[in-house]
C-alpha positions in Angstrom: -7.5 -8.7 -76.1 -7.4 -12.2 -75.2 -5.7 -13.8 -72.2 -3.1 -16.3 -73.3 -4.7 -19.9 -72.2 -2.8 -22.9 -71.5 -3.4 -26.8 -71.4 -5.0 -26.1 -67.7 -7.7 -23.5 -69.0 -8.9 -25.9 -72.1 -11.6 -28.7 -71.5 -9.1 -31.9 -71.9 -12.2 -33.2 -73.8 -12.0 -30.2 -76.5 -7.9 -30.5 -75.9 -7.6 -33.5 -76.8 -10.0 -33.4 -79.8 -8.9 -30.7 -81.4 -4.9 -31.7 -81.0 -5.6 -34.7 -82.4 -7.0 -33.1 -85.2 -4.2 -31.1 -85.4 -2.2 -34.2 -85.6 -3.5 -35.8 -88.4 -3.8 -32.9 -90.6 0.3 -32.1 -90.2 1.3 -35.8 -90.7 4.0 -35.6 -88.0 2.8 -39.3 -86.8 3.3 -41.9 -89.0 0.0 -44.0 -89.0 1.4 -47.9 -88.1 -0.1 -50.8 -90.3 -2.1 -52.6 -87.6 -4.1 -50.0 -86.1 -7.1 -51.1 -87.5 -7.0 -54.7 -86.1 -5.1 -54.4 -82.8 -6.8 -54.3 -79.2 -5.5 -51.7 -76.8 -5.4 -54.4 -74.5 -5.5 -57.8 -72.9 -8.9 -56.5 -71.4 -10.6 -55.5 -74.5 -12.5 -57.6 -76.1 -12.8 -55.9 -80.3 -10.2 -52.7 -81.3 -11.6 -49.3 -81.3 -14.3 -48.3 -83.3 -12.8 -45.1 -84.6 -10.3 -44.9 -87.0 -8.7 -41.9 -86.0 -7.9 -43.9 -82.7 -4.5 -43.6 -82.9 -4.0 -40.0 -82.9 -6.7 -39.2 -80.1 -4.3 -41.6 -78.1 -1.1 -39.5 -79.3 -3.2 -36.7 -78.1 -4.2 -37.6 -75.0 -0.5 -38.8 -74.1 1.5 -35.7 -75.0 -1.8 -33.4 -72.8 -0.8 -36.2 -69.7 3.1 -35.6 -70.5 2.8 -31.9 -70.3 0.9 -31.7 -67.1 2.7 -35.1 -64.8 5.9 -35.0 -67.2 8.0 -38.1 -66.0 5.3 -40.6 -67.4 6.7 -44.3 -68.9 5.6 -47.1 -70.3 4.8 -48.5 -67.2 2.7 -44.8 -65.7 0.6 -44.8 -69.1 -0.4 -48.8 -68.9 -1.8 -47.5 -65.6 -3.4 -44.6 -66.8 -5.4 -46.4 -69.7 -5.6 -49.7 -68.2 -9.4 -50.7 -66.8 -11.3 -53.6 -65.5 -11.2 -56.9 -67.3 -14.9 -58.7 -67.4 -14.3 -62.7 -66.3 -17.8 -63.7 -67.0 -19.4 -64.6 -63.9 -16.2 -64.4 -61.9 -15.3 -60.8 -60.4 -14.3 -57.8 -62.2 -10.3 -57.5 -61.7 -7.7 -54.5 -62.9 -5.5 -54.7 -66.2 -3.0 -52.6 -67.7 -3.4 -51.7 -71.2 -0.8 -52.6 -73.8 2.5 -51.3 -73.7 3.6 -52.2 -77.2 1.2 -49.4 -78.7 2.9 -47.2 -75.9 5.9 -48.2 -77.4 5.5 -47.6 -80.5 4.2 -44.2 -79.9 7.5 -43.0 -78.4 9.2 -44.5 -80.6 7.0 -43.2 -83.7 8.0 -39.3 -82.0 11.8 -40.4 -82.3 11.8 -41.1 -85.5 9.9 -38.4 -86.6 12.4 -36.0 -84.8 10.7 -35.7 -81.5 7.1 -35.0 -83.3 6.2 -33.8 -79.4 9.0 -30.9 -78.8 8.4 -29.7 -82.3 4.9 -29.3 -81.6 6.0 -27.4 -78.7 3.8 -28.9 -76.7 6.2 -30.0 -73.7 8.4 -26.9 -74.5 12.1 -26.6 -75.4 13.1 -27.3 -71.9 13.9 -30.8 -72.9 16.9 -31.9 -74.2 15.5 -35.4 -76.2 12.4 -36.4 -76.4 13.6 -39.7 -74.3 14.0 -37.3 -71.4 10.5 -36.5 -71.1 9.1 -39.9 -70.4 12.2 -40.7 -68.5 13.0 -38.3 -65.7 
C-alpha cells in the first residue's frame, strides 16, 4: 500500500508539469486571447515559446499558494520577476507583470474558484479572494 503524498513529497518540476496538464485537459481555466503575443514582463524581451505557457504559470501559482498561502499580486511579481539586461549598463531587478497575475485570479473567480474546486488549497477557505489575501 502506498503512502498518501503531498505537494512536499512531489518534484515541483514533475508537480507542476503534470497539474498543468491536468489543467488543460479539464478546461477549468479559460485560455485569454493574448497569450500568444504578451510578454511576462517589462524585462523580457519576445513572449514564451510554449504555448501551454499559461497553464504551467496557473500551475506553478496555485503549488506556491498551497505551500506560502497569503501570496498577492505584489508577492508573485516578486517571485517571477528577474534581472532586466541594459546592454552594456548593469544588470538591475524587475518585477514581472501583474496584469497576467491579475487575470489569473480573476480567471479562478469566474470560473467558481477553479483553485478550491481542484482542491488544491483545501476547503479551508471560504473564497477564493481569501487565499491570496490573508
Amino acid at each position: 500500500m502506498e503512502a498518501n503524498r503531498t505537494v512536499k513529497d512531489v518534484s515541483p518540476h514533475e508537480f507542476v508539469k503534470a497539474y498543468a496538464a491536468h489543467l488543460k485537459r479539464s478546461g477549468k481555466i479559460e485560455l485569454p486571447p493574448w497569450t500568444d503575443i504578451v510578454k511576462t514582463g517589462k524585462l523580457k524581451e519576445l513572449p514564451p515559446y510554449d504555448p501551454d505557457w499559461y497553464y504551467v504559470r496557473a500551475a506553478s501559482m496555485a503549488r506556491k499558494i498551497y505551500l506560502r498561502g497569503g501570496l498577492g499580486v505584489g508577492g508573485f511579481r516578486r517571485i517571477y520577476g528577474g534581472a532586466k539586461r541594459n546592454g552594456s549598463r548593469p544588470r538591475h531587478f524587475c518585477n514581472s507583470s501583474g496584469s497576467l497575475l491579475v487575470t489569473f485570479f480573476s480567471n479562478c473567480r469566474m470560473s467558481t474558484s477553479s483553485i478550491l474546486i481542484l482542491k488544491v488549497v483545501g476547503k479551508s477557505h471560504q473564497t477564493a479572494s481569501e487565499i491570496w489575501t490573508k
